[in-house]
ZAMARGU-4260 file (C-alpha; in steps of 0.2 Angstrom, whole numbers, plus 5000, padded with zeros to 4 digits):
<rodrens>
0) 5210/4861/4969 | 5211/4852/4986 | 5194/4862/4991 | 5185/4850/4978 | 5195/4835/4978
5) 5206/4825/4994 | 5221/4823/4986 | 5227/4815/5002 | 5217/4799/4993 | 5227/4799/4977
10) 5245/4789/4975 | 5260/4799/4977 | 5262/4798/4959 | 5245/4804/4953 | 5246/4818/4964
15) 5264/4822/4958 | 5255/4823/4941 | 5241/4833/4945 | 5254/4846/4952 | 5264/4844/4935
20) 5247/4849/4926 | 5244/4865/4936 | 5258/4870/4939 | 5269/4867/4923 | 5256/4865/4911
25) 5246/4879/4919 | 5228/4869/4916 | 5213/4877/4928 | 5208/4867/4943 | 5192/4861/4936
30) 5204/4853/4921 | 5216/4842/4934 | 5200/4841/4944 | 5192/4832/4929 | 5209/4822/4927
35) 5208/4814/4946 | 5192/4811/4945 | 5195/4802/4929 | 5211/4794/4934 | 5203/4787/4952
40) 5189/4777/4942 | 5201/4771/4931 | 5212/4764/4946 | 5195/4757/4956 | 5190/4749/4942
45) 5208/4740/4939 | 5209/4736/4957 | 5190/4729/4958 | 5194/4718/4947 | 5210/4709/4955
50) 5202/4710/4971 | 5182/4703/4963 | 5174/4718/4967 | 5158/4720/4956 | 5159/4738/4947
55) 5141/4743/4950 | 5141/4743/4970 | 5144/4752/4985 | 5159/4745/4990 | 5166/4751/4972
60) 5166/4768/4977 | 5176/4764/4994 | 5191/4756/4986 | 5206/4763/4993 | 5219/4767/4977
65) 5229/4777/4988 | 5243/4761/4989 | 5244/4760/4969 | 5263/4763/4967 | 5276/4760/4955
70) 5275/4743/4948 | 5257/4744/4949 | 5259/4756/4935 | 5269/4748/4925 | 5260/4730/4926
75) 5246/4740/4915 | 5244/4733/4898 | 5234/4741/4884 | 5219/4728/4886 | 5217/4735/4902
80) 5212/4749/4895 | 5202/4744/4883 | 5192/4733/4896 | 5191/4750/4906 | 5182/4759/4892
85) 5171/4745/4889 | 5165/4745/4908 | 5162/4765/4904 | 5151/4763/4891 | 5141/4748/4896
90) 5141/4751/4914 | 5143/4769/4918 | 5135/4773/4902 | 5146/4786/4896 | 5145/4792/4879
95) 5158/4795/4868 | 5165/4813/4875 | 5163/4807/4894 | 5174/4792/4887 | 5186/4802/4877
100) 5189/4812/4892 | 5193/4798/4902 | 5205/4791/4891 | 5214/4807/4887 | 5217/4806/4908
105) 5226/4792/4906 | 5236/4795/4891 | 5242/4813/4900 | 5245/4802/4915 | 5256/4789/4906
110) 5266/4803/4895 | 5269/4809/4911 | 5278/4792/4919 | 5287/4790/4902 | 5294/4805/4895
115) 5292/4818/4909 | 5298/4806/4923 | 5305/4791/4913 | 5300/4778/4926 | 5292/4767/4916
120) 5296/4762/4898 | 5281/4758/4890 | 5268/4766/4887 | 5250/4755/4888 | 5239/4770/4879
125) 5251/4777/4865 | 5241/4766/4849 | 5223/4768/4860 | 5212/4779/4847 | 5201/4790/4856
130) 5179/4786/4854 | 5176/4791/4837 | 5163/4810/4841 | 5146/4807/4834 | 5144/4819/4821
135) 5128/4831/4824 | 5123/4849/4822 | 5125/4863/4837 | 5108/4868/4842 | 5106/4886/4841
140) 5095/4901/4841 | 5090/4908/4823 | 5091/4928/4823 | 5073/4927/4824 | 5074/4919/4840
145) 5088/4929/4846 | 5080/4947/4846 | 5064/4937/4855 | 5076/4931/4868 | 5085/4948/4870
150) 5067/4956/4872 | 5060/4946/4885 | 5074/4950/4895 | 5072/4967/4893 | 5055/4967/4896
155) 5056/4958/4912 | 5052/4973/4924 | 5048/4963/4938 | 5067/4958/4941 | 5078/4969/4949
160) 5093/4962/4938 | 5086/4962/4922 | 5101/4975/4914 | 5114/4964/4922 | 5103/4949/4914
165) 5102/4958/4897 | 5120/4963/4897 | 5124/4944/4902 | 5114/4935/4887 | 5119/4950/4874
170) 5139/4945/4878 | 5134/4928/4875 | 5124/4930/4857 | 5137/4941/4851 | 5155/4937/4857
175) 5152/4918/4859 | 5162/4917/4875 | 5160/4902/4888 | 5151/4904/4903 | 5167/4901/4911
180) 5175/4915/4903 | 5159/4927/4908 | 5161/4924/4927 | 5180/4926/4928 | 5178/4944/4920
185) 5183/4958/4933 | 5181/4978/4930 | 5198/4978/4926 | 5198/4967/4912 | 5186/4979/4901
190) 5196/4993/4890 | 5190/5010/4894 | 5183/5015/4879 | 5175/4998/4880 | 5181/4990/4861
195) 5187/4977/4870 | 5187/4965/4886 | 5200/4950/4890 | 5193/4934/4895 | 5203/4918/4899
200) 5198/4903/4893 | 5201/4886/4893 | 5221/4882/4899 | 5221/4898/4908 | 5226/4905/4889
205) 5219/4924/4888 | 5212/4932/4873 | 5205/4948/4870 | 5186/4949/4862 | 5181/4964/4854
210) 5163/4973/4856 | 5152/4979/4844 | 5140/4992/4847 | 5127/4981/4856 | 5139/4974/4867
215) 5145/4992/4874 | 5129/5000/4873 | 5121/4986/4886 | 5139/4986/4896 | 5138/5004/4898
220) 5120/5005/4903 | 5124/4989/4917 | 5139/4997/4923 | 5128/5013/4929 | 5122/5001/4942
225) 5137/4989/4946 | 5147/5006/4949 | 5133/5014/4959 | 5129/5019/4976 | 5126/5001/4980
230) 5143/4995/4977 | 5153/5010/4979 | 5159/5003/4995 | 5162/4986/4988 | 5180/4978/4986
235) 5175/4966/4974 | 5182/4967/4957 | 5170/4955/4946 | 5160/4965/4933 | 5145/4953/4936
240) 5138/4953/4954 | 5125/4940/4963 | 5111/4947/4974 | 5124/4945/4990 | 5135/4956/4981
245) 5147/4941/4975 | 5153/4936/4961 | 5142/4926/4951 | 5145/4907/4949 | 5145/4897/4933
250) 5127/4891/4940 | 5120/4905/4946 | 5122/4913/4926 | 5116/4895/4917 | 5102/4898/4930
255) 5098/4915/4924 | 5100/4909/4905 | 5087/4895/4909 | 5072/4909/4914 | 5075/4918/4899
260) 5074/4901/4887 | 5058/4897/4898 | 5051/4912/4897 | 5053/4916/4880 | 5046/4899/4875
265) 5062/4888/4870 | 5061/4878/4885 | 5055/4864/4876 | 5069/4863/4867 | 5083/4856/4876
270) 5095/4874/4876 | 5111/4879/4888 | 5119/4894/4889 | 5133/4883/4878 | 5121/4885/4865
275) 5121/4903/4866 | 5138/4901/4860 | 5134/4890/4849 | 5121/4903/4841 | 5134/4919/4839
280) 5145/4908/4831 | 5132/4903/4817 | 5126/4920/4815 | 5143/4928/4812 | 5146/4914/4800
285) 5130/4914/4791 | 5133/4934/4789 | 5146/4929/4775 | 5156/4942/4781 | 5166/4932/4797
290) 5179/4919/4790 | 5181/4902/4798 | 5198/4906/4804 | 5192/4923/4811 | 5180/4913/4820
295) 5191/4900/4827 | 5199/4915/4838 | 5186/4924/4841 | 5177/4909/4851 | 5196/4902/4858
300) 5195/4885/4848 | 5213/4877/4849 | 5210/4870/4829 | 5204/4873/4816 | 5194/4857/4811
305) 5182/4861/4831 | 5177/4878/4823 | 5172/4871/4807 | 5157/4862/4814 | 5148/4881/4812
310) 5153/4879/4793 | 5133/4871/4794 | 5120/4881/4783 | 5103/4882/4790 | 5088/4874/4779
315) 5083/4889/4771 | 5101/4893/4763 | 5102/4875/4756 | 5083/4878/4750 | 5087/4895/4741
320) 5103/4886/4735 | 5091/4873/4725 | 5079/4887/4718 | 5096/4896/4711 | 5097/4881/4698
325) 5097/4884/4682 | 5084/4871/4677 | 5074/4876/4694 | 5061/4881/4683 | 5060/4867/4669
330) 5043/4857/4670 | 5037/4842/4662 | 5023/4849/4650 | 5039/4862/4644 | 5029/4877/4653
</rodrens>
């Protein structure tokens, strides 16, 4: 955590907090991370405001919150808030998740002066409802689109990583994992008769994912070359290596994912590897044979009502759905 963020900057409380979060709660470091980031906004914007300091400029950035103590705290009042997430939508455009995220820092970080530490009585964001989601469809890849990805991969020749490649995007399209989940596999973590791998996900909370025949079919055939002659010498553990022998980052594989959607012509089209994801999870469902709660732990999700979103039917089910009719084929002229 303090190779990305200074905690030194943060008031003594905030940074009390921040340890409660990683090492009670167990949250990663990108989560607190996320939390400070979050939570110094939030005080610069309170404190550029007694102080008539305009949001938008230069000297925002260099407030020192570092002195916000107790009573500070406490003076907050829930229009404080509110005026907070206005100045984040209008000013710093956030949408409704950067938003919600931002208010769920401050509502962890208030819980946390009332009822973990009871130093202050009332809490200013208990009644705050979080930014209503805008409700829309995940993008994803149709099967069609899938297998065209999964061959231009394949038939990319000219890269010296293109089993690691294909490995990486077949995980993806069939297990739904995060990205995040994908880098932090190590050789250890796969079972040895390769039916399963354990990834941990989001709140440092591990599951195990299962793999079908393509999954241990491309595994097998990229861990011929990550247990090779190159690597025999090597120390690391992870089971996907960079160029330089590393680990590969979170960056380096949306990179890789990025070519491939290039190259296969869906570059135009706005994807991530988040919508890889997004695309195993509506093929699995769209089988008919994988229930919702199935799916809900196969891709990690926390409740029930975040995996129902892949509940969606394409176009083409709702247009068969219409020709199933019974009175489909009535006309006017009786025929």
């Amino acid at each position: 955590m303090s190779d990305i963020i200074n905690l030194s900057e943060f008031p003594p409380l905030v940074r009390d907090f921040a340890n409660y979060k990683s090492g009670i709660q167990g949250c990663s470091p990108k989560t607190v991370n996320e939390y400070l980031l979050d939570l110094r906004t939030f005080l610069r914007f309170l404190i550029a405001k007694d102080k008539k300091i305009s949001p938008d400029s230069e000297e925002f950035l260099e407030i020192d919150i570092s002195g916000a103590d107790l009573p500070f705290f406490a003076s907050i009042r829930a229009e404080n808030i509110y005026e907070f997430l206005m100045y984040t939508g209008n000013v710093r455009k956030n949408m409704w998740a950067a938003k919600a995220r931002k208010l769920s820092a401050i509502k962890g970080f208030y819980k946390y002066l009332t009822l973990k530490r009871c130093l202050i009585e009332e809490n200013p964001a208990a009644n705050i409802e979080s930014p209503k989601a805008k409700k829309s469809l995940p993008k994803f890849l149709t099967l069609e689109e899938s297998l065209h990805l999964l061959d231009t991969v394949r038939s990319d020749t000219r890269s010296r990583n293109n089993v690691r490649d294909y490995t990486i995007i077949t995980l993806f399209l069939n297990c739904g994992m995060r990205v995040s989940e994908l880098v932090g596999i190590n050789l250890t973590d796969l079972d040895s008769s390769l039916r399963s791998l354990r990834v941990v996900g989001k709140g440092n909370k591990e599951r195990i994912i299962y793999l079908n025949d393509a999954c241990r079919a491309a595994i097998e055939e990229y861990l011929s070359i990550r247990l090779g002659e190159k690597h025999k010498t090597l120390s690391q553990k992870a089971l996907f290596l960079s160029e330089q022998n590393n680990r590969m980052g979170v960056k380096s594989v949306q990179w890789t994912v990025y070519k491939y959607l290039d190259m296969a012509g869906f570059g135009s089209r706005h994807l991530s590897v988040h919508k890889l994801r997004h695309t195993a999870a509506t093929l699995m469902y769209q089988s008919g044979a994988v229930d919702v709660r199935v799916l809900k732990d196969i891709l990690g999700h926390e409740q029930l009502n975040t995996t129902q979103i892949y509940t969606h039917v394409s176009n083409k089910n709702m247009e068969d759905a219409m020709q199933m009719n019974p009175l489909s084929k009535i006309k006017p002229n009786g025929d």
